[in-house]
Wavefront OBJ file of the C-alpha trace (Angstrom):
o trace
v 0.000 0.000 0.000
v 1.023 3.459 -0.698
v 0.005 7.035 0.509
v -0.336 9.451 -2.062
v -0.688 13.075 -1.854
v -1.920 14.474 -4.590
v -2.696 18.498 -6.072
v -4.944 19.416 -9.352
v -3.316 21.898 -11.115
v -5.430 24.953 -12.245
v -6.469 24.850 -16.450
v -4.076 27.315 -16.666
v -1.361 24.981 -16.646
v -1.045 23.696 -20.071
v 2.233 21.485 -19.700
v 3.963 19.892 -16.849
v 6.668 22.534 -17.179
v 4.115 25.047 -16.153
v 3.572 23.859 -12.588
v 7.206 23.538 -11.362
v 9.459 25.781 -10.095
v 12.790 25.588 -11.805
v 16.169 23.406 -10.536
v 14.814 19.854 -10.739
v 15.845 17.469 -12.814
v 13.277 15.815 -15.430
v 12.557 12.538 -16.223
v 9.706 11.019 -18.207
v 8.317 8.048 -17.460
v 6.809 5.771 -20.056
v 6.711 2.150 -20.423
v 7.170 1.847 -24.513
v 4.238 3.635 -25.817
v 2.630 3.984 -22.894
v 3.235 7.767 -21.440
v 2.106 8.116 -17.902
v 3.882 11.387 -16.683
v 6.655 13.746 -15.899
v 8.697 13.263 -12.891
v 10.647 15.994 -11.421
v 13.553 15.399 -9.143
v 15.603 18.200 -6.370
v 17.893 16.207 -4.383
v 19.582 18.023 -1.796
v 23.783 17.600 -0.807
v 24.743 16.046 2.378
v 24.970 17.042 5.466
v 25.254 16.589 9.013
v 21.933 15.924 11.110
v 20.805 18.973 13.531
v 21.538 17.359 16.750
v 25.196 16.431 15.263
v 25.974 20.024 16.848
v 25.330 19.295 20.333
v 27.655 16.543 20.123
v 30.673 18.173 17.933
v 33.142 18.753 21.097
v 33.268 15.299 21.730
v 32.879 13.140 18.553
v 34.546 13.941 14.757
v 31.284 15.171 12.778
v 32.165 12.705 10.446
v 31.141 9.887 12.313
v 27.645 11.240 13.216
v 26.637 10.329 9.585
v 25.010 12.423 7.322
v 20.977 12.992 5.932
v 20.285 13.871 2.769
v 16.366 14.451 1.205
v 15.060 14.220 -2.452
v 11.594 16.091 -3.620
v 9.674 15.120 -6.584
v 6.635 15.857 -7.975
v 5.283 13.678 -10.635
v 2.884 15.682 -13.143
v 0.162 13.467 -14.850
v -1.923 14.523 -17.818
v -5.818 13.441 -17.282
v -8.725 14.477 -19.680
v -7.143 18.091 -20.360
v -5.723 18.532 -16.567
v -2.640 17.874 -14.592
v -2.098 16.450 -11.482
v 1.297 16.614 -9.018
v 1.593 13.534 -7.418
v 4.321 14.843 -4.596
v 6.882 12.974 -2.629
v 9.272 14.083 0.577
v 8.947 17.807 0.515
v 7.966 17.953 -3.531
v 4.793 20.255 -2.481
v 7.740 22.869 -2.660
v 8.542 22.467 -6.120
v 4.881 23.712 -7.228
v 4.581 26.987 -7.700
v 2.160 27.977 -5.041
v -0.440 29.622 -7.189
v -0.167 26.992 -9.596
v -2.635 24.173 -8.101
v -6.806 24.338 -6.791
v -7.427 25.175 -3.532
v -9.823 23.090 -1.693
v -9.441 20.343 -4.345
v -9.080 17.421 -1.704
v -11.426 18.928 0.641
v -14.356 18.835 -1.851
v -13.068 15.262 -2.929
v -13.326 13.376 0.329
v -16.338 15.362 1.040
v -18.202 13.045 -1.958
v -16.575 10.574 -1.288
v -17.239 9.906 2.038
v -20.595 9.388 4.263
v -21.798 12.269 6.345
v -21.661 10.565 9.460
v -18.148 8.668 8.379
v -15.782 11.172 9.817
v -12.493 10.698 12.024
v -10.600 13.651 12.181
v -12.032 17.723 11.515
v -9.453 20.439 11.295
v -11.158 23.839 11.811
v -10.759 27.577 12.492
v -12.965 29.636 13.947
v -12.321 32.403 12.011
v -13.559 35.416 14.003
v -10.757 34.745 16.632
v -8.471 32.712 14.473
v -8.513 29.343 16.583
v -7.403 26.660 14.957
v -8.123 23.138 15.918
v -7.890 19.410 15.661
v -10.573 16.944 17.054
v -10.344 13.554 16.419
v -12.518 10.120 17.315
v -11.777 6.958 17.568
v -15.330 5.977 15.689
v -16.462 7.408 12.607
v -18.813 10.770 13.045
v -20.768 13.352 12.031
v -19.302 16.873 12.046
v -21.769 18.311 14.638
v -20.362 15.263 17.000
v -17.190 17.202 16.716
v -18.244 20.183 17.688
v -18.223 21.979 14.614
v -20.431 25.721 14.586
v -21.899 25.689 10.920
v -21.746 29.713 10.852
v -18.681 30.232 12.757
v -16.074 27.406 11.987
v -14.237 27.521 8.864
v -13.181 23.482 7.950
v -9.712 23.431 6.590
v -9.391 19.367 6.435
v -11.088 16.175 6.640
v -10.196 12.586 7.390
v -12.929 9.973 6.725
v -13.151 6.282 4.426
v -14.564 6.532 1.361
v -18.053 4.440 0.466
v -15.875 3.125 -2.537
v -12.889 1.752 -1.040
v -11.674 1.317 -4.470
v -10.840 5.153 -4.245
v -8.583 4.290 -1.406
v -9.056 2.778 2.279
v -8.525 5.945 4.163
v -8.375 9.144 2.265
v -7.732 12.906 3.678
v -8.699 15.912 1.768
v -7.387 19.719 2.357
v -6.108 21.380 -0.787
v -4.514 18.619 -1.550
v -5.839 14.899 -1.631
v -4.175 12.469 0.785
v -5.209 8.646 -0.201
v -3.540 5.788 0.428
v -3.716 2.582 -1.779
v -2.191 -0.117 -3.671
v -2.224 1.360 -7.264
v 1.302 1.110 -9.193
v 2.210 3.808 -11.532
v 0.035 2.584 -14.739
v -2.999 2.839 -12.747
v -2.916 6.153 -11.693
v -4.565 7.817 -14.391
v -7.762 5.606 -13.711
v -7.665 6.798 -10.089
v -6.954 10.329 -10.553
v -9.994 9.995 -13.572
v -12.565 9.476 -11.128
v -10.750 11.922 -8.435
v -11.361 14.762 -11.056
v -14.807 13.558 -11.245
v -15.281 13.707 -7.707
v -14.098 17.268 -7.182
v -16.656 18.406 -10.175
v -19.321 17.330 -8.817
v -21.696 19.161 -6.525
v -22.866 16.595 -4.413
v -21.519 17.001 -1.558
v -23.596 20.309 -0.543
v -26.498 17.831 -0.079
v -24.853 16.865 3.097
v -22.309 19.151 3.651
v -24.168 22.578 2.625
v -22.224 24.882 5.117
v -19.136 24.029 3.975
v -19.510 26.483 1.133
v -20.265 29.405 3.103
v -16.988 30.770 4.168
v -13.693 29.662 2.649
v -10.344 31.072 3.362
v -8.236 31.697 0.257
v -4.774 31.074 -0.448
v -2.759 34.400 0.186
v -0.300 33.027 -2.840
v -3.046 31.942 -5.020
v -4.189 34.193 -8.185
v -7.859 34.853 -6.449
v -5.969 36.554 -3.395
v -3.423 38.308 -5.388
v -6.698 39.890 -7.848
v -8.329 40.882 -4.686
v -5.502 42.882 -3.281
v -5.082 44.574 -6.558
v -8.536 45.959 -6.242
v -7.531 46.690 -2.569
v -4.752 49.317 -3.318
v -6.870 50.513 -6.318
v -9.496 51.246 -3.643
v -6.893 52.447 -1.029
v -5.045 54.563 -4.210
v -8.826 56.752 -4.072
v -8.696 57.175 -1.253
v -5.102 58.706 -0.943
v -6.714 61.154 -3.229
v -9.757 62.213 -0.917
v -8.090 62.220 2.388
v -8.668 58.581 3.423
v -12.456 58.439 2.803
v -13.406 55.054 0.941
v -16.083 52.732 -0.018
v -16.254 49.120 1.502
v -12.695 49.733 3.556
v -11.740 50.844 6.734
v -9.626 50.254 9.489
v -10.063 48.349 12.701
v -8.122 46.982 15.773
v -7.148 43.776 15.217
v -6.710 42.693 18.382
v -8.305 43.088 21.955
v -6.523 45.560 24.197
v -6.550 47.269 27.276
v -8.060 50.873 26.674
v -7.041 51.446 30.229
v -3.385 51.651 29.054
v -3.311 53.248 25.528
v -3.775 56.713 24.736
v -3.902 56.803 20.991
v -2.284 55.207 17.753
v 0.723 56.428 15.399
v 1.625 55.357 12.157
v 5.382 56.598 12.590
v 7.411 56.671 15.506
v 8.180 60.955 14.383
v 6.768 62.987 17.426
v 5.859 65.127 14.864
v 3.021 63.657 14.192
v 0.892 62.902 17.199
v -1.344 60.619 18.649
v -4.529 59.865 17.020
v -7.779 58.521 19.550
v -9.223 55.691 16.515
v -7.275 53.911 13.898
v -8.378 55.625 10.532
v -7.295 55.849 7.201
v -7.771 59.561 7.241
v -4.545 59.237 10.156
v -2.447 57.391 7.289
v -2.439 59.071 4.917
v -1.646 61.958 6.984
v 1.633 60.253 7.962
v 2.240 58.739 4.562
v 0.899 61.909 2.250
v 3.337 60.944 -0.614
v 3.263 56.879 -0.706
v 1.369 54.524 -2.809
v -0.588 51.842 -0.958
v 0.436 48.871 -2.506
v 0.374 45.811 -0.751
v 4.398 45.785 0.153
v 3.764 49.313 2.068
v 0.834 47.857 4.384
v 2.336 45.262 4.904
v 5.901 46.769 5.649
v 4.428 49.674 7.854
v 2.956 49.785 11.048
v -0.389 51.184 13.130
v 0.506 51.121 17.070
v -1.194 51.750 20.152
v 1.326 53.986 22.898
v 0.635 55.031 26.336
v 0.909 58.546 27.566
v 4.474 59.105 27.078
v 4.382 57.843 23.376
v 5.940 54.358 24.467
v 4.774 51.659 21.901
v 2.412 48.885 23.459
v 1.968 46.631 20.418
v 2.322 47.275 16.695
v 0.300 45.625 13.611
v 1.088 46.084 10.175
v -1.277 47.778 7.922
v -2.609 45.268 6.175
v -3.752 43.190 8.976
v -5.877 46.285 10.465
v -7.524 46.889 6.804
v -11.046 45.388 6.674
v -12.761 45.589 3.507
v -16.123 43.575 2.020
v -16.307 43.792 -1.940
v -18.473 42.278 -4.230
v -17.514 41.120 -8.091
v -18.746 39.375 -10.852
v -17.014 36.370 -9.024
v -18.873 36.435 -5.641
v -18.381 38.594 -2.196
v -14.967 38.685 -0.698
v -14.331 39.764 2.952
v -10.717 41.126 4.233
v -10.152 40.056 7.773
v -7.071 40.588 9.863
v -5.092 39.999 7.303
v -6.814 37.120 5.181
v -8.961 37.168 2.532
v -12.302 34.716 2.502
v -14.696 33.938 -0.495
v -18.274 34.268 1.338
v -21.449 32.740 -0.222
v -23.773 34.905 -1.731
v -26.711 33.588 -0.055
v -24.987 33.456 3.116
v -23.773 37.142 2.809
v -27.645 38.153 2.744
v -28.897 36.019 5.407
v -26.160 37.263 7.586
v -27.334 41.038 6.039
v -31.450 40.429 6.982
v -30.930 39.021 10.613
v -28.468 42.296 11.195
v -31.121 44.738 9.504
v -33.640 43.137 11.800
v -31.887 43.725 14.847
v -33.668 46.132 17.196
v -32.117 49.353 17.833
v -31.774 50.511 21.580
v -34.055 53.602 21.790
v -32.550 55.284 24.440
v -30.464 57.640 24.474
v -26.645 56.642 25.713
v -23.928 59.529 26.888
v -21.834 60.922 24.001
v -18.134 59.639 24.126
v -15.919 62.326 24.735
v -14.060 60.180 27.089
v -10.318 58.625 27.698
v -11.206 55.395 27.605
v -14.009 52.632 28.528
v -13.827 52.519 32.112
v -14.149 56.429 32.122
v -17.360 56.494 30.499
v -19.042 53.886 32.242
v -18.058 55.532 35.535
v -19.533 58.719 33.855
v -22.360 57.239 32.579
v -23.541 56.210 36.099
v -22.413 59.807 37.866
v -24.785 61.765 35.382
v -27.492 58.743 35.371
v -29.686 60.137 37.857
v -29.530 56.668 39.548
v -30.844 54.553 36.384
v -27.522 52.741 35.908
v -25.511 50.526 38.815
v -22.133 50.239 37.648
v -20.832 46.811 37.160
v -17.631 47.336 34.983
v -14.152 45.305 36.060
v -16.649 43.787 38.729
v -15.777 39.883 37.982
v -18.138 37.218 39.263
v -16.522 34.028 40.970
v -18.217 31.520 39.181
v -15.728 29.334 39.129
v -15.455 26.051 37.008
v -14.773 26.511 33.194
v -16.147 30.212 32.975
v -14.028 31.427 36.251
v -14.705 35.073 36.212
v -17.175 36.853 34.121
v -17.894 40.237 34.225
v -22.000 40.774 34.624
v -22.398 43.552 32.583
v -21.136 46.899 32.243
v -23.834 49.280 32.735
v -27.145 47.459 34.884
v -30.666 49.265 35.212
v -33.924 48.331 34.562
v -33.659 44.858 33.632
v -31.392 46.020 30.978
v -27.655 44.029 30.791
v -25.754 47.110 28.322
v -22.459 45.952 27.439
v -19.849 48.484 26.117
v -16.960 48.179 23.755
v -15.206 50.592 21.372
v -15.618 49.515 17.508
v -12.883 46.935 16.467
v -11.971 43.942 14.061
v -14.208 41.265 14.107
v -11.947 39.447 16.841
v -12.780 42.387 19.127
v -16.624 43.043 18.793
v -16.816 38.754 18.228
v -15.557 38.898 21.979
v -18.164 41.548 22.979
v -20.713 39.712 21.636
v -19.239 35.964 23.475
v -19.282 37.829 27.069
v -22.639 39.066 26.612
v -24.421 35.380 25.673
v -21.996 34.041 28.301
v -23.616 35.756 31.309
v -26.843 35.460 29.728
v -26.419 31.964 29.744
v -25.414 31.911 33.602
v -28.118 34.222 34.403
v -30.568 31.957 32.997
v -29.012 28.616 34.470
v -26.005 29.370 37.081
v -27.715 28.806 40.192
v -25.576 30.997 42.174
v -24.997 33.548 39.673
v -27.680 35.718 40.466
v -26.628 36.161 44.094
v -22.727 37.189 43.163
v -24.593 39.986 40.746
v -26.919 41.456 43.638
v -23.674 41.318 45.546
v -22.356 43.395 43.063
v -25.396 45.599 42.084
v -26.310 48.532 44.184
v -28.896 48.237 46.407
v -31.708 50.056 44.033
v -30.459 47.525 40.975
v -31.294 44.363 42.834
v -32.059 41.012 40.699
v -35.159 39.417 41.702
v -36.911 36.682 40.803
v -40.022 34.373 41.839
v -39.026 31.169 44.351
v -36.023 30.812 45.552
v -32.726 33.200 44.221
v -30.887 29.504 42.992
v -33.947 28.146 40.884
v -33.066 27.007 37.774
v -33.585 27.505 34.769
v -34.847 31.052 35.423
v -37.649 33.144 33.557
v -35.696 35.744 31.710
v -38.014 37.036 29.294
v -38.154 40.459 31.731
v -34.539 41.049 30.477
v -33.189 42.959 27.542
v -29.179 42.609 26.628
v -27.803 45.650 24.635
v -24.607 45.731 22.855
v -23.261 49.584 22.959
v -20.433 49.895 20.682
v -18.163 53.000 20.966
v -17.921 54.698 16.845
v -16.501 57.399 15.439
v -18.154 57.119 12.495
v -20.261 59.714 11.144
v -22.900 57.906 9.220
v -25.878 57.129 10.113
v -26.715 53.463 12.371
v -23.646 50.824 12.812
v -21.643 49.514 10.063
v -20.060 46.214 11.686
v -17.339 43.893 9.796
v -18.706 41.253 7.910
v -17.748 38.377 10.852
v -18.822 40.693 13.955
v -22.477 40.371 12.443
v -21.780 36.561 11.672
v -21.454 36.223 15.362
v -24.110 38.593 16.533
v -26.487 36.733 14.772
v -25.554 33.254 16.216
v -25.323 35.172 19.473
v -28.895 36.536 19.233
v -30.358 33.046 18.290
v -28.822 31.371 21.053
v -30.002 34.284 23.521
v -33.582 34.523 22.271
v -33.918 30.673 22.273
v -32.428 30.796 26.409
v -36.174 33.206 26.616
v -34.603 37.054 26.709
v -37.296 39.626 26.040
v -34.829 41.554 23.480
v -32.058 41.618 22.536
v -30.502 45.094 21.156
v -27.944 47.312 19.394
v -26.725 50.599 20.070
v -24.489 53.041 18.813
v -22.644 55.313 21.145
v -21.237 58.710 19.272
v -18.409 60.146 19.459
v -17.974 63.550 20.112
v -16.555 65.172 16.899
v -13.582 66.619 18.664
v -12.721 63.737 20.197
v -12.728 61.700 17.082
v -10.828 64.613 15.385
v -8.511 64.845 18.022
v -4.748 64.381 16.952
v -2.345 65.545 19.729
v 1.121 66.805 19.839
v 3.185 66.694 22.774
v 4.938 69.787 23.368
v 8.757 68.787 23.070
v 10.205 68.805 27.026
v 13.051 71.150 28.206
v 16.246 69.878 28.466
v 17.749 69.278 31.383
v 21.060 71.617 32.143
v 24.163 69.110 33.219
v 25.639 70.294 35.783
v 29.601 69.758 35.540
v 31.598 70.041 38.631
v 34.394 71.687 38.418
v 37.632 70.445 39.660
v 38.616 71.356 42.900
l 1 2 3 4 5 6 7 8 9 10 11 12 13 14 15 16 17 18 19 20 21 22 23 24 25 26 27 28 29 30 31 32 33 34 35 36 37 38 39 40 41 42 43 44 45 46 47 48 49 50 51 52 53 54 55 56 57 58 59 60 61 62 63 64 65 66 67 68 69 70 71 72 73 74 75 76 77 78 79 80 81 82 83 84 85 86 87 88 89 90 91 92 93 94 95 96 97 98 99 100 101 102 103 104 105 106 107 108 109 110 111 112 113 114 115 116 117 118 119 120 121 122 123 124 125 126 127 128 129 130 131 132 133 134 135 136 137 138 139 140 141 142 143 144 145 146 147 148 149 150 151 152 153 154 155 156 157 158 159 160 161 162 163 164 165 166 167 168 169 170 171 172 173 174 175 176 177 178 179 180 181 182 183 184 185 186 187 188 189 190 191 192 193 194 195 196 197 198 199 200 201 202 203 204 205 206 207 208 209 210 211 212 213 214 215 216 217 218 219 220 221 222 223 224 225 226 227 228 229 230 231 232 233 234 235 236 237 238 239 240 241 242 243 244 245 246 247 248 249 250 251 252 253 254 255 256 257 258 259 260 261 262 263 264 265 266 267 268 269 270 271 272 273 274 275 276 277 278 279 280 281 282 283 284 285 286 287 288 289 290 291 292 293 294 295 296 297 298 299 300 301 302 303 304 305 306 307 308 309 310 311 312 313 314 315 316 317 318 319 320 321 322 323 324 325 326 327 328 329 330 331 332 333 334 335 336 337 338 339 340 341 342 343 344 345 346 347 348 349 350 351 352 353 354 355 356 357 358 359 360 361 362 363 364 365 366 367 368 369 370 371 372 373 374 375 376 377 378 379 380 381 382 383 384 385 386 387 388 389 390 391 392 393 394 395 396 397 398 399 400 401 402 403 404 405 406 407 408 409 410 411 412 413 414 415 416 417 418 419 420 421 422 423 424 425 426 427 428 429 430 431 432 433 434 435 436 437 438 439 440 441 442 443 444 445 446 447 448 449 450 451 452 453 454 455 456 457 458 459 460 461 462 463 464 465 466 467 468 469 470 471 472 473 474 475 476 477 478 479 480 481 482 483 484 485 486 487 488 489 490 491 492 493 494 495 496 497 498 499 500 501 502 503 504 505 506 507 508 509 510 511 512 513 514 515 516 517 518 519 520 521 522 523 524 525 526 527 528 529 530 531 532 533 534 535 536 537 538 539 540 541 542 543 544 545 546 547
């Protein structure tokens, strides 16, 4: 038996030549007229093994033996494609934009049963989790705990119905199958493997899988998409930073608490801005050209008061843009591009427009930072808010602390976070179901809130305080994001409202009354606000004279 790994090369290869980088050497193999391929061969020289260094002071190198490694890729013509059959590291002699992405994926996926599965790899890919989750007994995806709107499935390990197409096969990009097929009857396998990936059967079972799919930063689609990123970003140069379908957001979560602003240069020259913006780079970069090299080569950072760097992210992993083409819709997350189902993209689109709106009015933002406006909000409240920010609930066990809420009053759970990437306002939206979820079943979690909650703001409830589960339809949770934006309502990254709307389900189905969005404004100076430190006066040295 053998184990095969095997790529599809896009129809824009035309000859085996096409899909190979150069400095291998060629061989065809062919058995009298029989033609079956083009193998290509790097071998590498000599040399000593890594651990022979630890061991150099005592023993002559020479006697620690040597490793050497060979690639190859072997490049099959079938009906009008090619296939790379690779061996050792021969994956590296293929030009990286030269083969299908998915192509294995979508293979085992008809080939296998829905409930046949052993091994899921997946990435959640609002927060960029990736994972493995194996069974000892074949499964169905939900048994491995696979969210059909929030994971992203990068690879699958399962037996195929037809074990003629291999007894265990693997698909990512590329196909991993192992059998006992010699080299004159590969074209008979990889005939029915191309038949296999064009077929569409697979979404009768596997219909999610379609939804989101991350693309290959080498591959052509990625590389097209970035050129219609910098000719979007080269527009906006032009009018000051404003654009259509692209902005900037914080790709990561951090503590407010400790940044003042962000810079795009370390020049004191040019300030500190409150919000990353596009508006604030080109300001700092008047006279560049955003190509792709420049974001990714340059930097936004977060500094503290005296203009000391916290953390730094390069350009292109704070750019979020959504674009649709002639090809489909296309999201730009934290630095990756994903191909997002139509369909998906408006069901995604109607549950967001049919989000209520708070209707309340919430303080303006003209604030330094979270906790600051919180603290405000409940000063200037007129007692309608308890304030229950940074106050962590003990709850112990696999949640340990959770923070309540934010803001408390009225039955209404606000939660409050400036606008960010995905990963940031995904994490808003995870804290709020989580205490909703311990509200409605944590027997003790109601009693560590009221022992939070001011005495006006207490949580009641009908029997005893630990009855579970508990009648929550009284309560409404609001998510109060922090924008500088000047439109009109909330514009959230494609992923944030992915979330949210899982979120919402899961909270509505637990019995909450409502569950709400709100948009806190800035005020305009504040999100105009670019300060310069004044330069500080040099201290005289004093030089003692000699006595």
């Amino acid at each position: 038996m053998t184990t095969f790994t095997i790529y599809l090369m896009r129809d824009t290869v035309k000859k085996a030549g096409d899909a190979v980088v150069g400095g291998a050497a060629v061989h065809e193999i062919a058995d009298g007229p029989s033609e079956y391929g083009t193998l290509f061969v790097k071998a590498t020289t000599p040399d000593s093994p890594k651990w022979a260094k630890l061991f150099e002071a005592y023993v002559d190198r020479k006697k620690l033996g040597s490793v050497q490694s060979s690639s190859a890729a072997f490049l099959v013509p079938v009906d009008g494609r090619w296939f790379a059959l690779t061996f050792g590291q021969g994956r590296f002699l293929l030009h990286p934009d030269a083969y299908e992405e998915r192509f294995g994926l979508i293979v085992t996926l008809n080939s296998i049963e829905p409930d046949a599965l052993r091994s899921v790899d997946k990435r959640r890919f609002v927060d960029d989790q990736n994972s493995r989750v194996q069974t000892n007994q074949a499964a169905s995806a939900l048994s491995f705990g696979v969210d059909i709107e929030r994971d992203l499935i990068r690879g699958l390990v399962g037996k195929p119905v037809d074990e003629d197409l291999g007894r265990r096969m693997a698909g990512a990009d590329a196909l991993t199958v192992t059998t006992d097929a010699a080299v004159p009857d590969l074209k008979r396998f990889l005939r029915r493997y191309l038949k296999k990936f064009n077929s569409n059967a697979y979404q009768a079972n596997f219909p999610w899988v379609d939804q989101v799919r991350q693309l290959d930063p080498r591959g052509h689609r990625a590389q097209e998409l970035d050129t219609k990123l910098v000719e979007k970003l080269t527009e906006a140069w032009k009018h000051n930073g404003l654009a259509d379908e692209c902005w900037m957001a914080l790709p990561d979560i951090i503590d407010w608490a400790l940044v003042d602003g962000f810079k795009f240069t370390t020049s004191p020259k040019e300030g500190v801005s409150t919000d990353l913006h596009l508006p604030g780079v080109v300001q700092a970069y008047p006279d560049e050209l955003p190509t792709v090299d420049f974001l990714k080569k340059h930097y936004a950072m977060s500094v503290d008061e005296d203009e000391k760097v916290l953390e730094r992210w390069p350009l292109y992993r704070c750019m979020h843009c959504e674009m649709t083409t002639p090809d489909g819709s296309f999201v730009l997350s934290a630095g990756r591009w994903f191909e997002v189902d139509t369909d998906f993209v408006q069901a995604v689109d109607l549950a967001f427009q049919g989000m209520p709106a708070y209707p309340k009015p919430l303080p303006i933002y003209a604030h330094k930072d979270e906790d600051d406006y919180n603290k405000d909000a409940v000063d200037k409240g007129n007692g309608a808010w308890s304030l229950m920010d940074k106050k962590m609930l003990k709850v112990g066990g696999v949640y340990d602390k959770i923070e309540f809420c934010d803001l408390y009053g009225g039955h209404e759970l606000i939660h409050v976070k400036h606008y960010g990437s995905s990963s940031v306002l995904g994490h808003l939206f995870s804290q709020g179901m989580v205490s909703g979820e311990l509200l409605k079943s944590h027997a003790g979690y109601l009693d560590l809130a009221n022992g939070q909650l001011g005495t006006a703001h207490q949580l009641v409830t009908t029997g005893a305080t630990t009855d579970v589960p508990r009648d929550v339809s009284d309560y409404t949770i609001v998510f109060a994001i922090i924008s500088q934006s000047q439109k009109p309502g909330l514009h959230l990254p494609f992923f944030a409202k992915v979330v949210l709307k899982s979120v919402c389900a899961r909270l509505r189905e637990w019995g909450y009354g409502n569950v709400m969005l709100a948009k806190i404004e800035c005020d305009p100076m504040v999100a105009l606000t670019k300060k310069v430190k004044p330069k500080k006066a040099r201290k005289k040295r004093l030089v003692k004279k000699a006595a």
